[in-house]
Backbone as ProteinMPNN parsed JSONL, in Angstrom:
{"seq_chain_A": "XXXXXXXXXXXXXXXXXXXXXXXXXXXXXXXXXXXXXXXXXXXXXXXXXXXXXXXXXXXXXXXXXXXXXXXXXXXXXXXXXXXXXXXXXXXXXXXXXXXXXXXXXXXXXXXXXXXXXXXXXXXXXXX", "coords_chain_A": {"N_chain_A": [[111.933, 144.532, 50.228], [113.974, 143.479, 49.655], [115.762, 143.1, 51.984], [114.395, 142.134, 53.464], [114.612, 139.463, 52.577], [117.831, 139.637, 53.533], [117.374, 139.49, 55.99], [116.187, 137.159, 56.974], [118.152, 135.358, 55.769], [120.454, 135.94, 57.796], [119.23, 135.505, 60.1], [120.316, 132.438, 61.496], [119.257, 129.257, 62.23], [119.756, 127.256, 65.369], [119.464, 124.78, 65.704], [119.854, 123.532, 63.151], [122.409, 123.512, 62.837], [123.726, 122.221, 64.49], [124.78, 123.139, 67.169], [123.239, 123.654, 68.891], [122.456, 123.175, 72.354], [120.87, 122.041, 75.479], [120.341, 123.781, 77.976], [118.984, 122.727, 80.28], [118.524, 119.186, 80.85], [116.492, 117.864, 81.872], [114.314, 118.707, 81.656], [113.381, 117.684, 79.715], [111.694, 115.821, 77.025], [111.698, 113.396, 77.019], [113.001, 112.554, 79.538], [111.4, 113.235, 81.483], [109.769, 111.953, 81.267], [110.41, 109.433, 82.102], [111.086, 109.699, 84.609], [108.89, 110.198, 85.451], [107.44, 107.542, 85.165], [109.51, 105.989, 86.693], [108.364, 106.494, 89.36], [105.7, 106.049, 89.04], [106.564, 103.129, 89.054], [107.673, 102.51, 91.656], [105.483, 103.246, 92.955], [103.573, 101.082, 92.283], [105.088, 99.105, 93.439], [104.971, 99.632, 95.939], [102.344, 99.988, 96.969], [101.274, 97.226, 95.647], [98.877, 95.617, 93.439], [96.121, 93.662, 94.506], [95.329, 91.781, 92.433], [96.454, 91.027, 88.836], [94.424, 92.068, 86.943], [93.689, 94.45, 88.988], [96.154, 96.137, 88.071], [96.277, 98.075, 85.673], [94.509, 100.287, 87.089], [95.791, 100.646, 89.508], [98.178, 102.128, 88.421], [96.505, 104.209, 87.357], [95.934, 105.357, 89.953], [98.218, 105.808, 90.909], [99.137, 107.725, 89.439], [97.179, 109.923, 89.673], [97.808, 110.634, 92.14], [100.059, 112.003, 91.405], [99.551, 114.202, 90.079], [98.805, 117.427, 90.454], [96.05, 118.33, 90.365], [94.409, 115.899, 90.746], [95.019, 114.809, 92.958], [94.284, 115.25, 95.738], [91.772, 113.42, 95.774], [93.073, 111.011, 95.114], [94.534, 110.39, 97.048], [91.764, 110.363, 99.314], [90.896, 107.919, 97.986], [92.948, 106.316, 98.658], [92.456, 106.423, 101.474], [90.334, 105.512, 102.118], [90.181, 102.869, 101.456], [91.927, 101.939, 102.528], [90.555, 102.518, 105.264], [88.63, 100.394, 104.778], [89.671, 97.85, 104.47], [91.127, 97.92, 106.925], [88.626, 97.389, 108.388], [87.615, 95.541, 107.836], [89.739, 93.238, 108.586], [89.856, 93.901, 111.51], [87.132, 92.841, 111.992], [88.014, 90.148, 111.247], [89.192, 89.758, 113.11], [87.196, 89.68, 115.474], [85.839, 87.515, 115.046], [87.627, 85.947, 115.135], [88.42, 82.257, 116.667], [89.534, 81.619, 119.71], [92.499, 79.917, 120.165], [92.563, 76.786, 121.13], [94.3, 74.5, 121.659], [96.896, 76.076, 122.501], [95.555, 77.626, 124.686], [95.256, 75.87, 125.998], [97.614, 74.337, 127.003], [98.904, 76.722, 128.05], [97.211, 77.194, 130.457], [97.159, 74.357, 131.812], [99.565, 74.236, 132.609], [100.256, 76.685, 134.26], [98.398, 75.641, 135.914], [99.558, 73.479, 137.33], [102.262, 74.76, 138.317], [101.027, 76.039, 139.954], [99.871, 74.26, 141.517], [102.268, 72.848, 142.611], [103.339, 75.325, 143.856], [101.793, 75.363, 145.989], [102.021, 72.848, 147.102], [104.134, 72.936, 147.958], [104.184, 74.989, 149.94], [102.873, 74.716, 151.955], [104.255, 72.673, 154.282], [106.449, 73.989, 154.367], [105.4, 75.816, 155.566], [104.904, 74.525, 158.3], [107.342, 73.072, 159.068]], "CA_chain_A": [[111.755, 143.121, 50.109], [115.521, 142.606, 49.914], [116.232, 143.375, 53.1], [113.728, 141.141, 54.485], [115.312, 138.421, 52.703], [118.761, 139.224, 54.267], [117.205, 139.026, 57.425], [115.852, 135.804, 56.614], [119.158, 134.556, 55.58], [120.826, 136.449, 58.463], [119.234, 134.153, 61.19], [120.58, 131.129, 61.719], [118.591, 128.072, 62.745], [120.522, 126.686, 66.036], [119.836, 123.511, 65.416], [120.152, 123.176, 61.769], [123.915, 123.47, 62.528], [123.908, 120.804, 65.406], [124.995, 123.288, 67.839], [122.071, 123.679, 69.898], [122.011, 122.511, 73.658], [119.533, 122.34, 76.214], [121.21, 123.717, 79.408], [118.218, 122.299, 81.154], [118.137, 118.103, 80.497], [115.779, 117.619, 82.797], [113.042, 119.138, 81.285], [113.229, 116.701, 77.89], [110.059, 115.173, 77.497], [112.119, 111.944, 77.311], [113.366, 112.583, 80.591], [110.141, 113.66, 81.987], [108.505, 110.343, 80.952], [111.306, 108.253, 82.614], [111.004, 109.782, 85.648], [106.994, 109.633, 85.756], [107.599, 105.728, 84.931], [110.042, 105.032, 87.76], [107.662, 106.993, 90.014], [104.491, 104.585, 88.364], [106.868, 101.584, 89.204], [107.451, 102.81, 92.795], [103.82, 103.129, 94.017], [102.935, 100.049, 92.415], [105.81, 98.198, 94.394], [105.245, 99.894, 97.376], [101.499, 99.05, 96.993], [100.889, 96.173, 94.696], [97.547, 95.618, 92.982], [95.599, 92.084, 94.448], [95.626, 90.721, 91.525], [96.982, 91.6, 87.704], [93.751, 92.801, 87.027], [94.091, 95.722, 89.25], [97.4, 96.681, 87.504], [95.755, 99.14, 85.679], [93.508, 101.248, 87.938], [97.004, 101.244, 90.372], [98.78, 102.652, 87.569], [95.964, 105.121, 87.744], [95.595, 105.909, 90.87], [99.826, 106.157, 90.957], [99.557, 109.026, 88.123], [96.213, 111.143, 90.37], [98.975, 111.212, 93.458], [101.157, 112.84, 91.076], [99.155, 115.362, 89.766], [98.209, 118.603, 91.544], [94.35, 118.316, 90.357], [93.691, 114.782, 91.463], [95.732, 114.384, 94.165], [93.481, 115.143, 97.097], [90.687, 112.457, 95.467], [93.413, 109.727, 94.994], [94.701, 110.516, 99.016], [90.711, 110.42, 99.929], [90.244, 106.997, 97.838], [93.542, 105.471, 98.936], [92.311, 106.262, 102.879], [89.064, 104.839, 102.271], [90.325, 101.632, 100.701], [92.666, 101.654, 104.038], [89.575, 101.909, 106.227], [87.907, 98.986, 104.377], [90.784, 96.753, 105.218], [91.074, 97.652, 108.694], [87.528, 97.198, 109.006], [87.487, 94.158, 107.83], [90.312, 92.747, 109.641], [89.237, 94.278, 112.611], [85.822, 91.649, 112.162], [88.229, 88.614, 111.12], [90.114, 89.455, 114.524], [86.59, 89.65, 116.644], [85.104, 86.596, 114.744], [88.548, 84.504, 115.159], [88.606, 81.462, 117.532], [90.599, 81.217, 120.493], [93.623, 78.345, 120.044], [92.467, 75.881, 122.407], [95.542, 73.867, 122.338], [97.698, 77.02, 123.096], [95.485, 78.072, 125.757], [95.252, 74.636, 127.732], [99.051, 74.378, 127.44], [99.448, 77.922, 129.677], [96.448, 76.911, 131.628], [97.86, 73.114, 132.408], [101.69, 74.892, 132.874], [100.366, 77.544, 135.269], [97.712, 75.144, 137.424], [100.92, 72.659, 137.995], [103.065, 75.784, 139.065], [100.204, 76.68, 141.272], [100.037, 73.282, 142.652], [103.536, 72.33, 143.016], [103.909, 76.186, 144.937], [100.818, 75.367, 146.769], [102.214, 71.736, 148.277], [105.752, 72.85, 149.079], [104.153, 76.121, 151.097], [102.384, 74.076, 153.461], [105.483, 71.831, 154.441], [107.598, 74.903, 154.535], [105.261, 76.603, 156.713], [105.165, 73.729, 159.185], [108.917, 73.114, 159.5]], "C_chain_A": [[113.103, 142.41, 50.18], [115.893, 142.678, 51.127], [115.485, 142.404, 53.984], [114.473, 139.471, 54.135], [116.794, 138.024, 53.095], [118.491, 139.019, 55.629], [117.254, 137.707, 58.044], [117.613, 134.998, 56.662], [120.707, 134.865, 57.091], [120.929, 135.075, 59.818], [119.375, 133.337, 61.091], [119.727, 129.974, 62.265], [119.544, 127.206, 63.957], [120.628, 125.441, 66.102], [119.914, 122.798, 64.457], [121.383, 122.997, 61.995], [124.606, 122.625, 63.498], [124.576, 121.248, 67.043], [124.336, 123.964, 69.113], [122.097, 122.701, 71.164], [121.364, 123.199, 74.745], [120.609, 122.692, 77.24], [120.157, 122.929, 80.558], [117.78, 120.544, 80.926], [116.927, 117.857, 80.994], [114.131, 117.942, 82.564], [112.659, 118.813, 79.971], [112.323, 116.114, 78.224], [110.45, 113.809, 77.748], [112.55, 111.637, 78.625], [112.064, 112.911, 81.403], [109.489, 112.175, 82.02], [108.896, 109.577, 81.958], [110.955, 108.545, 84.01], [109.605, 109.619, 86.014], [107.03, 107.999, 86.291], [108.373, 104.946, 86.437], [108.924, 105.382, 88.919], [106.435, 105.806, 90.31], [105.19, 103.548, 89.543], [107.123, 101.673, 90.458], [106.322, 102.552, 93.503], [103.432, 102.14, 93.873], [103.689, 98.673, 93.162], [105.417, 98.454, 95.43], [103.654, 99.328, 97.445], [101.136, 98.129, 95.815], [99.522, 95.625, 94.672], [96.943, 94.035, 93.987], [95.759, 91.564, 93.603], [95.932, 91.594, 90.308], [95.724, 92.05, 87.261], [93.584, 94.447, 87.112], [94.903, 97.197, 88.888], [97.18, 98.208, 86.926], [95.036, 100.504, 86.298], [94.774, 101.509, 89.263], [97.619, 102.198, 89.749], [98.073, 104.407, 87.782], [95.818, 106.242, 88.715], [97.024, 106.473, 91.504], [99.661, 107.708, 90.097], [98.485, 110.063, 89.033], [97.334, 111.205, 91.23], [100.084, 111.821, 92.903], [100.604, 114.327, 90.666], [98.156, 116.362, 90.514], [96.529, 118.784, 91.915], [93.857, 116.878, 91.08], [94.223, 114.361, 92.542], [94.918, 114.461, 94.974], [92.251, 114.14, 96.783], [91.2, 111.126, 95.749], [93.972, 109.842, 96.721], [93.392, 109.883, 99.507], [90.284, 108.788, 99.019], [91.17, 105.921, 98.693], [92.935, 105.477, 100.914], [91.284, 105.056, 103.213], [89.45, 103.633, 102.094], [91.324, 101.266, 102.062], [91.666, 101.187, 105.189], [89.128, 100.359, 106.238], [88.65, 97.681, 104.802], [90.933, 96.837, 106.195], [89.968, 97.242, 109.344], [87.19, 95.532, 109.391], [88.421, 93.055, 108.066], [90.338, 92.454, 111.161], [87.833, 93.077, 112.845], [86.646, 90.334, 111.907], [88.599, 88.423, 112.336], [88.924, 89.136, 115.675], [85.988, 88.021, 116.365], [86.151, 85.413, 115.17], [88.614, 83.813, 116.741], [89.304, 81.275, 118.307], [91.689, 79.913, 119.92], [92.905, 77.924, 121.541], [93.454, 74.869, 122.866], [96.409, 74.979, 122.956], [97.078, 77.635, 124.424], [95.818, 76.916, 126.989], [96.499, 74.663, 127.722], [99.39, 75.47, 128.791], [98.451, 77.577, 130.512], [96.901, 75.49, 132.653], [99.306, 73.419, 133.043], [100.753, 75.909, 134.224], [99.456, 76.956, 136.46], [99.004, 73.858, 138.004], [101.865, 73.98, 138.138], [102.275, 76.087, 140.087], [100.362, 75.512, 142.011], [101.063, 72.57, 143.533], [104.198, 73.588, 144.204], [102.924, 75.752, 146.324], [101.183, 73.916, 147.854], [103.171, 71.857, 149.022], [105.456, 74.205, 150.228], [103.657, 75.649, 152.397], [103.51, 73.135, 154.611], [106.556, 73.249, 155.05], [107.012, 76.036, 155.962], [105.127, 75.778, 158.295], [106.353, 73.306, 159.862], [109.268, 74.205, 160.192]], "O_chain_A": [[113.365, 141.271, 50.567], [116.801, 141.852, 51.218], [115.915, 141.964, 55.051], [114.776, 138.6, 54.95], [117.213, 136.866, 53.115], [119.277, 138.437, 56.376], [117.869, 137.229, 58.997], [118.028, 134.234, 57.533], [121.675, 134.119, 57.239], [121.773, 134.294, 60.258], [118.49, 132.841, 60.393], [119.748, 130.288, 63.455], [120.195, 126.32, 63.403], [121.657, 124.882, 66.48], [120.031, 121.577, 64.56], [121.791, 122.106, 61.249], [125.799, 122.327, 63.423], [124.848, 120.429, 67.921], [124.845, 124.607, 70.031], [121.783, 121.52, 71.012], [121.27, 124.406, 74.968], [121.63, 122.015, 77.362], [120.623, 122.586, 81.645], [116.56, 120.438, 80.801], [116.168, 117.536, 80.08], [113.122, 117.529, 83.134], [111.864, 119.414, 79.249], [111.998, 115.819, 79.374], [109.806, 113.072, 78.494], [112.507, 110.449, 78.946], [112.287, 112.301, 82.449], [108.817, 111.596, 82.874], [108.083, 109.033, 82.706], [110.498, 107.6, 84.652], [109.28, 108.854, 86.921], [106.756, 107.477, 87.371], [108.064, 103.915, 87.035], [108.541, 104.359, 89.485], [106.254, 105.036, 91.254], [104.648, 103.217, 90.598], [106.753, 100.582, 90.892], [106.199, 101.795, 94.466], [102.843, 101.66, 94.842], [103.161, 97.586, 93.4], [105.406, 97.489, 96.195], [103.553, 98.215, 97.959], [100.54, 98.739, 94.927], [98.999, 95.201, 95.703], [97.873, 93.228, 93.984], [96.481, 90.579, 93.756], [95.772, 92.805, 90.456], [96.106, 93.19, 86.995], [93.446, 95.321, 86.256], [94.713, 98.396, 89.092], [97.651, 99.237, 87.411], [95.165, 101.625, 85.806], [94.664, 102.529, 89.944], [97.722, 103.256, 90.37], [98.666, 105.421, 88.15], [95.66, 107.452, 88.553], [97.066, 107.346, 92.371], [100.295, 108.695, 90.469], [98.977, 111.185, 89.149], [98.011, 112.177, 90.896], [101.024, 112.185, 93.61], [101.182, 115.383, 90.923], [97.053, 116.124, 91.007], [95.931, 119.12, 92.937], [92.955, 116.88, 91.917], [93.725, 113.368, 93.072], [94.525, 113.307, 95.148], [91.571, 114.028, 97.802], [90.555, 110.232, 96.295], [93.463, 109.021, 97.483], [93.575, 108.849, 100.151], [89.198, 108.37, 99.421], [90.681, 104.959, 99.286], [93.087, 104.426, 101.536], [91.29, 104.14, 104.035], [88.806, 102.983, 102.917], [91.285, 100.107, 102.475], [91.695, 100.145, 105.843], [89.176, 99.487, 107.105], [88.171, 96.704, 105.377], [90.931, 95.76, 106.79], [89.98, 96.818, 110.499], [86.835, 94.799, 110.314], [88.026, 91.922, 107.795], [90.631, 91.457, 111.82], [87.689, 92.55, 113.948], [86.082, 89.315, 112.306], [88.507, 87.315, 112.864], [89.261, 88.51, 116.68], [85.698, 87.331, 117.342], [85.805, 84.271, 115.471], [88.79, 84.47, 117.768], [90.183, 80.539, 117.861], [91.24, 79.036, 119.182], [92.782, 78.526, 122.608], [93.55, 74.429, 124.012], [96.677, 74.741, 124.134], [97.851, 78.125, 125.248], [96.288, 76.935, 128.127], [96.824, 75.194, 128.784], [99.851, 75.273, 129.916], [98.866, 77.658, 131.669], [96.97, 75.517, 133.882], [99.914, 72.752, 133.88], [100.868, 75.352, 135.316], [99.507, 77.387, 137.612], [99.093, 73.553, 139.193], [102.665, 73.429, 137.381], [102.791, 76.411, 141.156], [100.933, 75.582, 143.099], [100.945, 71.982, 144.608], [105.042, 73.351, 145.068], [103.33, 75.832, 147.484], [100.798, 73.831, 149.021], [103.387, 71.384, 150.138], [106.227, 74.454, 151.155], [103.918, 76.035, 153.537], [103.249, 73.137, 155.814], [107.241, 73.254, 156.073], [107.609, 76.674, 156.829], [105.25, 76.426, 159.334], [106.4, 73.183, 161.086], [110.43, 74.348, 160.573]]}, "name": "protein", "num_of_chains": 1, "seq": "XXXXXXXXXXXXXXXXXXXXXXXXXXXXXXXXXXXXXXXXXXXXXXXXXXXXXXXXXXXXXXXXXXXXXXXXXXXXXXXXXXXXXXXXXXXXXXXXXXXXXXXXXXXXXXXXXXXXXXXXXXXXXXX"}
């Protein structure tokens, strides 16, 4: 029994004595967080929610593209949510109205170029 308590008193505690360091920082949970966070604040710059609302469920869908299990769901929602917007751009572009001032401008500009080539060719071919 004595011997167990020199054992006891034997080992030292490395960081009872303050000289305990991590050779690895990088793997502190405080450091771990930070880097998650800038990550977070990345995706939601690069895409930004519609409205503050959203904020949350970006946040979300920022943290599945990090992690190995949800990653291929948040890829397969962010595509879909891509489609939906192209789709429906794609219908504002078939539904949208010609400019009718911008067209008569090139149409009025190119039938006076036609007519002004069209009076001096006759003249030119007569001379």
């Amino acid at each position: 029994m004595a011997s167990q308590r020199r054992a006891r008193k034997d080992k030292k505690d490395p960081g009872a004595a303050g000289t305990f360091t991590n050779p690895d920082k990088d793997n502190l949970p405080e450091e771990r967080i930070v880097q998650v966070f800038e990550r977070v604040v990345q995706g939601i710059v690069k895409q930004p929610p519609p409205t503050a609302a959203g904020v949350p469920q970006a946040i979300m869908e920022t943290l599945c593209r990090l992690h190995p299990r949800y990653k291929d769901w948040a890829e397969y929602r962010a595509l879909k949510a891509e489609e939906i917007r192209l789709t429906e751009e794609l219908e504002f572009l078939k539904n949208k109205k010609p400019d009718g001032r911008r067209k008569g401008r090139k149409t009025n500009a190119a039938e006076s170029a036609e007519g002004a080539a069209a009076a001096t060719a006759p003249s030119a071919a007569e001379g």
